[in-house]
VOGU-3710 file (C-alpha; in Angstrom, 3 decimals, decimal comma):
1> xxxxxxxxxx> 30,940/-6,575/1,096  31,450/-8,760/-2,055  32,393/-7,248/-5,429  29,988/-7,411/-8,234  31,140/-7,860/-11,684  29,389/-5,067/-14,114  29,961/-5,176/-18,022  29,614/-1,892/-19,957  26,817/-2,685/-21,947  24,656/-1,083/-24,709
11> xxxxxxxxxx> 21,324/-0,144/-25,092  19,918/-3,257/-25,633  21,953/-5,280/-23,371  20,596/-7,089/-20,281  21,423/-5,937/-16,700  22,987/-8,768/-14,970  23,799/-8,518/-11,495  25,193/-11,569/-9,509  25,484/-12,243/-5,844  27,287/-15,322/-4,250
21> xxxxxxxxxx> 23,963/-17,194/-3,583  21,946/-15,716/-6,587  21,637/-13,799/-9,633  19,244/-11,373/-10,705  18,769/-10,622/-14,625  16,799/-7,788/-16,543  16,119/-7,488/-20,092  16,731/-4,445/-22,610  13,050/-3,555/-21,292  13,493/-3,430/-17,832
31> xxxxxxxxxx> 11,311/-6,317/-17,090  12,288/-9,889/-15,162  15,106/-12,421/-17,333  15,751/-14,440/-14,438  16,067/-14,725/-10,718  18,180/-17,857/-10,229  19,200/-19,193/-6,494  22,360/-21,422/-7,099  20,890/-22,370/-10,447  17,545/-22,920/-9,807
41> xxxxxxxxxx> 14,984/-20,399/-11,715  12,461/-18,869/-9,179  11,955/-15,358/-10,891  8,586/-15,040/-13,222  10,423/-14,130/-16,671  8,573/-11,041/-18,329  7,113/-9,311/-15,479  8,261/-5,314/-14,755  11,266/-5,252/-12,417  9,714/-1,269/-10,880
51> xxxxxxxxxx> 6,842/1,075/-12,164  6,012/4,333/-11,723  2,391/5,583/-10,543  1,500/9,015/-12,251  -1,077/10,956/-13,063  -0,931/9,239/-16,632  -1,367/5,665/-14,725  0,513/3,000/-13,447  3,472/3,320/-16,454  5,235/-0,017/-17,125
61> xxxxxxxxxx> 9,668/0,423/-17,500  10,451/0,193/-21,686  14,127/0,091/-21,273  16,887/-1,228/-18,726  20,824/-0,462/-18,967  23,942/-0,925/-16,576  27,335/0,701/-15,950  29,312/0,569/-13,289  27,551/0,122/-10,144  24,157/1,514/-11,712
71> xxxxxxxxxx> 21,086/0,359/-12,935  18,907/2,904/-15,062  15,622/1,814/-15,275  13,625/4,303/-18,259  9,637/4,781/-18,304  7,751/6,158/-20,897  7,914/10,418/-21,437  11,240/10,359/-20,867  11,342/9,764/-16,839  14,292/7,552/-15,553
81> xxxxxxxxxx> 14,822/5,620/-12,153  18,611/5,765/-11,604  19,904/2,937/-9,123  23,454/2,329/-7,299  23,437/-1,319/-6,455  26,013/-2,956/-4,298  26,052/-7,010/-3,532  26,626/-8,632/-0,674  26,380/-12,152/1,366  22,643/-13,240/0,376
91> xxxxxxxxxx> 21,522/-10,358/-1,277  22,006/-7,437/-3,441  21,009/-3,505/-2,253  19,202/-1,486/-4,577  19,483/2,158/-3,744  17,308/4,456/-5,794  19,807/7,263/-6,170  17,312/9,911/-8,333  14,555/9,994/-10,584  15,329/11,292/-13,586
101> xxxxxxxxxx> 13,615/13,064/-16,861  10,023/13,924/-14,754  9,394/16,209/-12,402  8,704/14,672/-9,083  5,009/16,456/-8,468  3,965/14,388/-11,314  4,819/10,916/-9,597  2,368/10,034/-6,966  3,981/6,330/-6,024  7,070/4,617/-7,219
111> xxxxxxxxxx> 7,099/1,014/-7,437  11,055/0,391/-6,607  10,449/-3,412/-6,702  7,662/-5,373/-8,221  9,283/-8,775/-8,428  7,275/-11,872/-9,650  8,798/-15,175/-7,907  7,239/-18,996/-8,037  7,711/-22,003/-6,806  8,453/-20,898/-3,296
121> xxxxxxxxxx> 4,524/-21,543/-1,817  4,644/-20,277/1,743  5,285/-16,659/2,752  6,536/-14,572/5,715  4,773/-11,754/5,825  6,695/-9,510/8,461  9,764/-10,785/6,699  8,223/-9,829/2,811  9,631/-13,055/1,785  8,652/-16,539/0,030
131> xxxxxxxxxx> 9,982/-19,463/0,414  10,030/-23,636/0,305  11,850/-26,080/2,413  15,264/-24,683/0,149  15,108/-21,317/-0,518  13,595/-18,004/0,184  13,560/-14,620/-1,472  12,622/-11,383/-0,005  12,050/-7,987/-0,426  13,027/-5,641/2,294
141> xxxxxxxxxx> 12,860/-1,740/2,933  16,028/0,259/3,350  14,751/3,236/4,225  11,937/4,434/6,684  9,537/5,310/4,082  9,974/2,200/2,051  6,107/0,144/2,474  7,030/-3,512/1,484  3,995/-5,817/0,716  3,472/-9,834/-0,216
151> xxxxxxxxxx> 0,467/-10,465/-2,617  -0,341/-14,421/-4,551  -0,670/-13,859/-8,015  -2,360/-16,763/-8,643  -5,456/-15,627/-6,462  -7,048/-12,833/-8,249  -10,909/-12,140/-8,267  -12,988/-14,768/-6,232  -16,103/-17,273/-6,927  -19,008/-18,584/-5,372
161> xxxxxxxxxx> -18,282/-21,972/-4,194  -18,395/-25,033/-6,235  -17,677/-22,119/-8,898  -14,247/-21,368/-10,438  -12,589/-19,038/-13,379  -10,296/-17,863/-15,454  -9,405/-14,422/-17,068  -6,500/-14,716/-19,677  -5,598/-12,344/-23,004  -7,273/-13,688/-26,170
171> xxxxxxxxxx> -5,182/-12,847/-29,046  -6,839/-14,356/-31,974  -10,391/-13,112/-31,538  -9,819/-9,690/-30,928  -12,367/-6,737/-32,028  -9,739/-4,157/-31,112  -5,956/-3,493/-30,797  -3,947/-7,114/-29,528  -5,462/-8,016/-27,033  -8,910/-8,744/-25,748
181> xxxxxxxxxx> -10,116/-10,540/-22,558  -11,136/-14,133/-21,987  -13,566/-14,673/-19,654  -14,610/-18,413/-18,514  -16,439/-19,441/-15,931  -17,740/-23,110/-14,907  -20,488/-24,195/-12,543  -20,445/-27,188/-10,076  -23,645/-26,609/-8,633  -26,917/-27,904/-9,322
191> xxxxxxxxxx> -28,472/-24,375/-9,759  -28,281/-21,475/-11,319  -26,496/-19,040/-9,080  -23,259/-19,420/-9,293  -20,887/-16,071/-9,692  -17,226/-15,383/-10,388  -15,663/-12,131/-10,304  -12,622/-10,145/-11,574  -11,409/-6,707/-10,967  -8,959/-3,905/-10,533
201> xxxxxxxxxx> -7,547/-0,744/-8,722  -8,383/2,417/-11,176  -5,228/4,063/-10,531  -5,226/6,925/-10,189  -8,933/7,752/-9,501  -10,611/8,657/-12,813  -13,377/11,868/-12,171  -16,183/10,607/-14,416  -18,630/13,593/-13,172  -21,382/13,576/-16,166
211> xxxxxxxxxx> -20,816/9,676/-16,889  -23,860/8,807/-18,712  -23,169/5,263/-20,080  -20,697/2,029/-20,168  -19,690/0,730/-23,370  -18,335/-2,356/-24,777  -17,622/-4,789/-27,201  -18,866/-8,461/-25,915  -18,227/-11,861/-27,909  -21,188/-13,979/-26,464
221> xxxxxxxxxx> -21,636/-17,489/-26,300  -25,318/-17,832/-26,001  -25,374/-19,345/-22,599  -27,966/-17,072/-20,805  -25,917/-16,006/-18,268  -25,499/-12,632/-17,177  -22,028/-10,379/-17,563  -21,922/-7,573/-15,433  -19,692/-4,342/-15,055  -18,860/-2,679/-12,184
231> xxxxxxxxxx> -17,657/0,643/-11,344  -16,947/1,500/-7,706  -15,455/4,592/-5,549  -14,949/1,898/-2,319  -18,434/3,118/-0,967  -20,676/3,546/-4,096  -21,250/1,155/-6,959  -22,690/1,339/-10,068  -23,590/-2,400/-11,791  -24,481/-2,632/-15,624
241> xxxxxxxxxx> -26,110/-5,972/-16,616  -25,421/-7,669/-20,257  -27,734/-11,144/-20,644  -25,554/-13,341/-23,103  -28,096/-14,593/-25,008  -26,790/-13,707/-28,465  -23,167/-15,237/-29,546  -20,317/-13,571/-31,502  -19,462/-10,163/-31,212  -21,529/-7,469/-30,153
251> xxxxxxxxxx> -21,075/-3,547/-29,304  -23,027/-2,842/-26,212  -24,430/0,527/-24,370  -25,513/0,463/-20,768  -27,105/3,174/-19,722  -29,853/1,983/-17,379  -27,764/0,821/-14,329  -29,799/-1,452/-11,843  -27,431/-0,251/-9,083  -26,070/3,483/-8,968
261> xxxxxxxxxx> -24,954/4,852/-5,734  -20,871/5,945/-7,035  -19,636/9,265/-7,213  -18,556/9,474/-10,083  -16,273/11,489/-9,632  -13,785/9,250/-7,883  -13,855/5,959/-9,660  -11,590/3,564/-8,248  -12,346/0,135/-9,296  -13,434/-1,346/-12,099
271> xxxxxxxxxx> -14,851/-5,269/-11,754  -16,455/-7,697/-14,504  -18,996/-10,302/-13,356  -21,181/-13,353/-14,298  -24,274/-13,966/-12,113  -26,381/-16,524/-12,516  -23,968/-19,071/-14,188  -25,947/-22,030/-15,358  -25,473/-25,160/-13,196  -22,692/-28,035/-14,281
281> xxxxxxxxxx> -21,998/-25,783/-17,551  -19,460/-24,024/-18,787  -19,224/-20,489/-20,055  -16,919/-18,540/-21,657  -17,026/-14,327/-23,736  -14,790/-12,319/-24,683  -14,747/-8,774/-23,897  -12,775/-5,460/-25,320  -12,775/-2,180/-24,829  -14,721/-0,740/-21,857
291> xxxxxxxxxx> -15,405/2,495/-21,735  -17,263/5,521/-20,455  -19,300/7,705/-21,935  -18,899/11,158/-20,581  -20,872/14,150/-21,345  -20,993/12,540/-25,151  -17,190/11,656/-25,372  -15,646/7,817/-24,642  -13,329/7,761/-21,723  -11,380/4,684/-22,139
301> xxxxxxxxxx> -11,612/2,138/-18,574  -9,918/-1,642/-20,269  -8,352/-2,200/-23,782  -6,863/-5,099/-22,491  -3,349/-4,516/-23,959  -1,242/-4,685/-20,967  0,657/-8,125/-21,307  0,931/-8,078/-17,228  -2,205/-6,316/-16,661  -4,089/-6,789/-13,270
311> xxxxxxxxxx> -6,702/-8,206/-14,269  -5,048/-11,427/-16,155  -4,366/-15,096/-13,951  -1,477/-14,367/-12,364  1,650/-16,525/-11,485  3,419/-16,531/-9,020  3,758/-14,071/-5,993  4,400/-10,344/-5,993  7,335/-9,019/-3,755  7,074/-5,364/-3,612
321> xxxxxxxxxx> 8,825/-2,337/-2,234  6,445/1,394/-2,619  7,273/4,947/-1,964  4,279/7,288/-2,545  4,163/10,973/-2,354  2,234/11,242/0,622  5,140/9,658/2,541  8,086/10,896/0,364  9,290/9,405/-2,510  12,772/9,997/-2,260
331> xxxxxxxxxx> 15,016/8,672/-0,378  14,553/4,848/-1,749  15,981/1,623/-1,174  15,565/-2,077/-0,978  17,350/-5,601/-0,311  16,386/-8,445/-2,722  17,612/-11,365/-0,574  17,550/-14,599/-2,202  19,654/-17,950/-0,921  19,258/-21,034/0,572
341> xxxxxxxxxx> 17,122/-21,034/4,037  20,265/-21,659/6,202  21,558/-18,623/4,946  18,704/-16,385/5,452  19,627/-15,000/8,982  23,007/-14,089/7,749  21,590/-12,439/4,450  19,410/-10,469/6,484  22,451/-9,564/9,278  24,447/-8,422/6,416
351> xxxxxxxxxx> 21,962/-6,439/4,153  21,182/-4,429/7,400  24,409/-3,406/7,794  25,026/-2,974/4,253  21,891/-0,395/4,576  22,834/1,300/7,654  19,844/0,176/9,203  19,196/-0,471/13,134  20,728/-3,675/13,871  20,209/-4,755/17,562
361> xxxxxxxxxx> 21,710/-7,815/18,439  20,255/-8,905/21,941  21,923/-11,403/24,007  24,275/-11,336/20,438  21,676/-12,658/18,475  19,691/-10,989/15,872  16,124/-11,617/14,722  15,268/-15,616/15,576  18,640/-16,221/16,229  18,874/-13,725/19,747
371> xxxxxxxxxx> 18,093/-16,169/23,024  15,881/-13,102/24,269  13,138/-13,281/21,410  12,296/-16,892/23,848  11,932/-15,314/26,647  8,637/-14,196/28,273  8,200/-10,545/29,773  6,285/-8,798/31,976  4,104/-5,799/30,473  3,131/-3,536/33,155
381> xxxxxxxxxx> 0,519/-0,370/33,035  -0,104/2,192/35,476  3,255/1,603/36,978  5,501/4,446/38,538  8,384/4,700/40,952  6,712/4,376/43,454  5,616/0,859/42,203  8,869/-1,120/41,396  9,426/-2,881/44,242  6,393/-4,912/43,875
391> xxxxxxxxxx> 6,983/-5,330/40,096  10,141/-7,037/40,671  8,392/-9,162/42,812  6,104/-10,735/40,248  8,665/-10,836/37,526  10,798/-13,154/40,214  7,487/-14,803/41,049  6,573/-15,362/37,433  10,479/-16,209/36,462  10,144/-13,195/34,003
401> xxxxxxxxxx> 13,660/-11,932/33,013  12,322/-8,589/31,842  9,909/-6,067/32,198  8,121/-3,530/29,453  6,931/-0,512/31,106  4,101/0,193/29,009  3,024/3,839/26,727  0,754/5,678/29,123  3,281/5,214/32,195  6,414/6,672/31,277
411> xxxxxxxxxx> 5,222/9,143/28,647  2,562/11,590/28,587  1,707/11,347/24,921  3,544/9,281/21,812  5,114/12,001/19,277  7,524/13,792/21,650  7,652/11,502/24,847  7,505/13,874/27,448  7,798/11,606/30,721  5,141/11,026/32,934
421> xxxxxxxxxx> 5,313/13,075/35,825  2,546/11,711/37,329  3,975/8,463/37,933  7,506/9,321/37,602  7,580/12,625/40,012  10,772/15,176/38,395  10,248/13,296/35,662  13,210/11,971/33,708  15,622/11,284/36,451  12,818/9,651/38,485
431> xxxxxxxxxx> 12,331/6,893/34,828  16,603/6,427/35,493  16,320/5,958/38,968  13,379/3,146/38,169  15,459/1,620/35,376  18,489/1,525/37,386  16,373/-0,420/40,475  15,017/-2,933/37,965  18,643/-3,514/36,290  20,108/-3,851/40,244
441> xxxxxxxxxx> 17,188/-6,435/40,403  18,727/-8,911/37,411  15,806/-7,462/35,738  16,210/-5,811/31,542  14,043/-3,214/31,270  12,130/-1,691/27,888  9,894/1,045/27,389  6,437/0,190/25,176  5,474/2,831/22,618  3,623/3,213/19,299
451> xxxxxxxxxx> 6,853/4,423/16,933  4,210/5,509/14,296  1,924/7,591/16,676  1,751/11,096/17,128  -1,650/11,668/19,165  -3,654/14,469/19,159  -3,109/15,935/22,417  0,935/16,090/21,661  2,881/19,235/21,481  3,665/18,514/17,346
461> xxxxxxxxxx> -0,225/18,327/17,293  -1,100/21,308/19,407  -1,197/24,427/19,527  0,267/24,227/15,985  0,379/21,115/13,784  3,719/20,366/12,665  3,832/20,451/9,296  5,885/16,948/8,649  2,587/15,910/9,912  1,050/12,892/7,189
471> xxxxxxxxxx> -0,778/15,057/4,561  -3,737/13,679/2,245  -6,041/13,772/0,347  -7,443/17,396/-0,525  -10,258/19,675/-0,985  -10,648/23,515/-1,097  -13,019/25,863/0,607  -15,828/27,162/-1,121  -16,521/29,783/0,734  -15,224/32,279/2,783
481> xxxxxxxxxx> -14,986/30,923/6,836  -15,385/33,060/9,984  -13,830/31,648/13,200  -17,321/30,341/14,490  -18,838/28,521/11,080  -20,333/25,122/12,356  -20,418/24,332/8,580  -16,957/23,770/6,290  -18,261/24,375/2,548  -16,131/22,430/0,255
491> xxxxxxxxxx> -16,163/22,277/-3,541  -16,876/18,623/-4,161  -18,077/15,567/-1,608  -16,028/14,885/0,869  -16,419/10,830/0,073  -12,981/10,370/0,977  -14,080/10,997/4,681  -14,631/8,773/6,880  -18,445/8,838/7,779  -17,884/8,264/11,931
501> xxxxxxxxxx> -14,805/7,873/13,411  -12,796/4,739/13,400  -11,598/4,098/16,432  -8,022/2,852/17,545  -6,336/1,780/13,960  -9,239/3,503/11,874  -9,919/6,791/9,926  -10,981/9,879/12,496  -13,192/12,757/12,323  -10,695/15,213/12,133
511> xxxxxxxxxx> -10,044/18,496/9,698  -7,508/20,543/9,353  -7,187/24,099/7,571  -3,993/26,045/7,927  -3,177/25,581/11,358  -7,008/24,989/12,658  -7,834/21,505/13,731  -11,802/20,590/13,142  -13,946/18,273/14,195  -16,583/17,454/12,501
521> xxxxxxxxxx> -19,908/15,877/13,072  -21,256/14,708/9,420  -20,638/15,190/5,869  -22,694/16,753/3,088  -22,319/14,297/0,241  -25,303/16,691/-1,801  -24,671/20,019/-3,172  -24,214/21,986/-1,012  -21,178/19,431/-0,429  -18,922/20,037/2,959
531> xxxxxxxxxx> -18,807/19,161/6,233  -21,526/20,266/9,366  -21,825/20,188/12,997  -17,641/20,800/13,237  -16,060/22,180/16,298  -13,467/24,811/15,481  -10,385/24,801/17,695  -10,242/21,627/18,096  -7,538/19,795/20,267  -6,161/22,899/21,865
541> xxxxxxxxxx> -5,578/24,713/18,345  -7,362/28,218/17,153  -9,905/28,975/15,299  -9,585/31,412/12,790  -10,656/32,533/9,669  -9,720/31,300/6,597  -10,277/32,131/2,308  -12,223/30,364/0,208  -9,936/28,542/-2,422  -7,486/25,455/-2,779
551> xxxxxxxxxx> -5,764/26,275/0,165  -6,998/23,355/2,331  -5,599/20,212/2,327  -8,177/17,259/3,548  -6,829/14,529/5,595  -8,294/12,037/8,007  -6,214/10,798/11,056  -7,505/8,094/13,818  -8,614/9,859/17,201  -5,926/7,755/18,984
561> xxxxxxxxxx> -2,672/8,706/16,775  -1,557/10,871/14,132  1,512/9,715/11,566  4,263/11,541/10,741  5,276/11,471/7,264  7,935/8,797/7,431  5,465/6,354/9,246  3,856/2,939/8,316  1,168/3,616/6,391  -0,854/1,495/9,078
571> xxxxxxxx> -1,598/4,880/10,701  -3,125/6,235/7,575  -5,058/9,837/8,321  -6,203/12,837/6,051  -7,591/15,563/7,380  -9,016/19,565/5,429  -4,580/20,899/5,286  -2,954/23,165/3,930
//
């Protein structure tokens, strides 16, 4: 492990933390100085270094300060993200050591890292890195719970082709506050229906029940084309229409929506539009505060005054590392690995190990560097004991040096991993007595399994649900429930529900309430809102009866697998919970 040099520094110093391939620099405001690889400048200067996701909104840091071997990180309200950082060959490890100054129910997701790099084009997504023919930087997870994800910058919204635009803060014509939004748009196309769109996440979820109208103030440029706003819940949308036929600015209400299918209760999205751009022009309006009009009060959606806000042209790409309350948000760490590309492996050897995470070395190689990641395998199914002198005849037929014995063989169900007894007869000595055959036989041996999974029919699932079982979303009973009700009353649409099940990797059909586990057959999306046709008990559990009031919890979970609550997020399920 290499030193790192720390100064004691004042409030309004910058955090400077140096590794022997890198360094890393914050302002006094917690957002990006400079991420330099052996002198060369690949960080996005001014972009937040970590964010936190409350129930006030996606809060941007306003201060940064160092001592020591910590990095304190201050939001907003008071709330604090306290890090121990330690450097090392290729990289530096952030651990996220406590959040300070807010209590933790009020954080629903903490953005740990939300590093802007450029310059490096071409990504690795398994690896949450960029890089060029020189360099690469990455963001890794330290810790199970850690969701790293890779996003370009430089490709927000989308047009129609032979379309393109722009979205960038207008600071000079401004009705309100800084900042207003530029919107320009240009047409290749020899008619008129070209479209370009920009939008973004509504974090968190705005409940907009009694919305009667969008407002907004909209410099025109007299071009005919028309500017539309959309407000979405992911299923619904509702889509207000502004013709720019007038120029300069203009206050506009929008109360006669052509489209209106939303709940508006869960808005999630907000997206501005042209249609109908006029062919081989040019177009360009600005547009400030959007908002809602709600039972006869303004409910602010834009004002446009974030300098990094989502909706602006982006640079760069995004290297991020998430915790979120549904998977725990504590504990927290990350690697930021940055160095030249012949240093990569190493970086990545040593951060692991720096991290005390798993760090298998087959055939003494790790990651690209082991001789086994080369080699070709056989993946059997339906195999047993009974079976393994024939399989290590094809593996020596196929000159296959190993052999995965695949989920569904030598365990019952994924969660617990009870062996199979029906192929492997006494059950775990019988899965040695295999292993040790296939070893005699020259053969390496692995066992296939979902690490995620829990499935339904496993003993965490059934009789009783476990409670470290992934929790959602959640809705309460309306009414009172017998053990026999076909119908689960709930106090607002279930539109977070999956409307059929989705198979392997999707969204199930699933409820649960206390320790019940429902199926259900539809949802009631119209007063009276809740879910019908459900089978009570399901998946070995009990029905029983159960009080009307926020006591359930709604998730969803796939039919195939259930997550625990330090699993990829891939697995995603909600169910009705406690």
């Amino acid at each position: 492990m290499l030193a790192v040099t720390f100064c004691l520094l004042n409030s309004l110093s910058a955090v400077d933390v140096p590794w022997d391939t890198a360094r890393l620099r914050l302002d006094d405001t917690g957002r990006l100085a400079s991420l330099s690889i052996g002198g060369r400048e690949a960080g996005v200067p001014g972009t937040p270094f970590c964010r936190l996701q409350t129930a006030d909104g996606l809060l941007d840091p306003t201060s940064a300060t160092q001592q020591g071997g910590q990095v304190a990180v201050g939001f907003p309200g008071g709330a604090v993200l306290v890090y121990r950082v330690k450097a090392g060959p290729g990289h530096v490890w952030f651990d996220l050591a406590e959040v300070r100054g807010m209590a933790l129910e009020r954080v629903e997701a903490v953005r740990i890292c939300d590093v802007n790099v450029e310059g490096l084009p071409a990504s690795r997504g398994v690896l949450n890195a960029a890089h060029d023919e020189h360099d690469t930087v990455a963001v890794m997870a330290a810790k199970v719970n850690v969701h790293t994800l890779i996003a370009s910058m430089g490709q927000r919204g989308s047009s129609f082709d032979k379309c393109r635009h722009s979205f960038l803060p207008e600071t000079e014509r401004v009705k309100q506050g800084k900042r207003a939004g530029r919107f320009s748009a240009a047409s290749e196309r020899e008619d008129n229906d070209g479209w370009a769109y920009r939008g973004r996440a509504v974090t968190p979820a705005l409940d907009l029940t009694g919305l009667q109208a969008i407002k907004a103030w909209v410099h025109g440029d007299g071009n005919g084309q028309l500017l539309k706003i959309q407000l979405s819940d992911h299923k619904g949308y509702r889509d207000d229409y502004v013709r720019i036929d007038f120029t300069g600015w203009r206050e506009v209400t929008l109360d006669r929506p052509q489209l209106n299918t939303i709940d508006p209760a869960h808005v999630r999205a907000l997206g501005i539009y042209y249609n109908l751009l006029p062919g081989r022009m040019s177009v360009e309006c600005l547009i400030d505060s959007i908002r809602a009009v709600v039972d006869g009060r303004e409910v602010m959606l834009e004002d446009f005054e974030a300098i990094d806000g989502e909706l602006w042209d982006g640079r760069g790409t995004a290297l991020r590392a998430v915790t979120s309350r549904d998977h725990g948000l504590l504990p927290a760490g990350f690697g930021l690995v940055a160095c030249p590309n012949d240093q990569f492996d190493g970086a990545i050897d040593a951060f692991e190990r720096a991290a005390g995470l798993p760090h298998p070395r087959p055939g003494g190689g790790g990651h690209s560097g082991s001789p086994w990641s080369k080699r070709s395998y056989l993946f059997i199914t339906s195999f047993g004991e009974a079976d393994t002198d024939q399989v290590i005849a094809w593996a020596r037929r196929g000159a296959m040096p190993m052999v995965l014995i695949g989920a569904g063989s030598w365990n019952v169900t994924c969660g617990t991993h009870a062996v199979n007894e029906g192929y492997f007869p006494g059950g775990l000595p019988s899965l040695q007595r295999t292993a040790d055959k296939l070893h005699q036989a020259g053969l390496r041996v692995g066992l296939h399994f979902l690490a995620a999974a829990v499935y339904p029919n496993d003993p965490l699932v059934r009789p009783k649900p476990d409670p470290r079982l992934f929790k959602g979303a959640r809705l309460a009973l309306a009414a009172d429930l017998d053990d026999k009700a076909a119908l689960i009353p709930t106090d607002a649409a279930p539109t977070a529900f999956p409307e059929e099940d989705g198979g392997y990797l999707g969204d199930g059909t699933y409820l649960q309430i206390d320790d019940e586990l429902i199926q259900y057959g539809a949802r009631q999306l119209t007063p009276p809102y809740g879910f019908a046709g459900c089978v009570r008990g399901a998946n070995g559990t009990v029905a029983t009866a159960h009080a009307k009031g926020p006591t359930p919890r709604a998730r969803r979970w796939p039919t195939s697998c259930a997550p625990t609550a330090t699993s990829c997020s891939t697995w995603g399920a909600r169910w009705p919970t406690r």
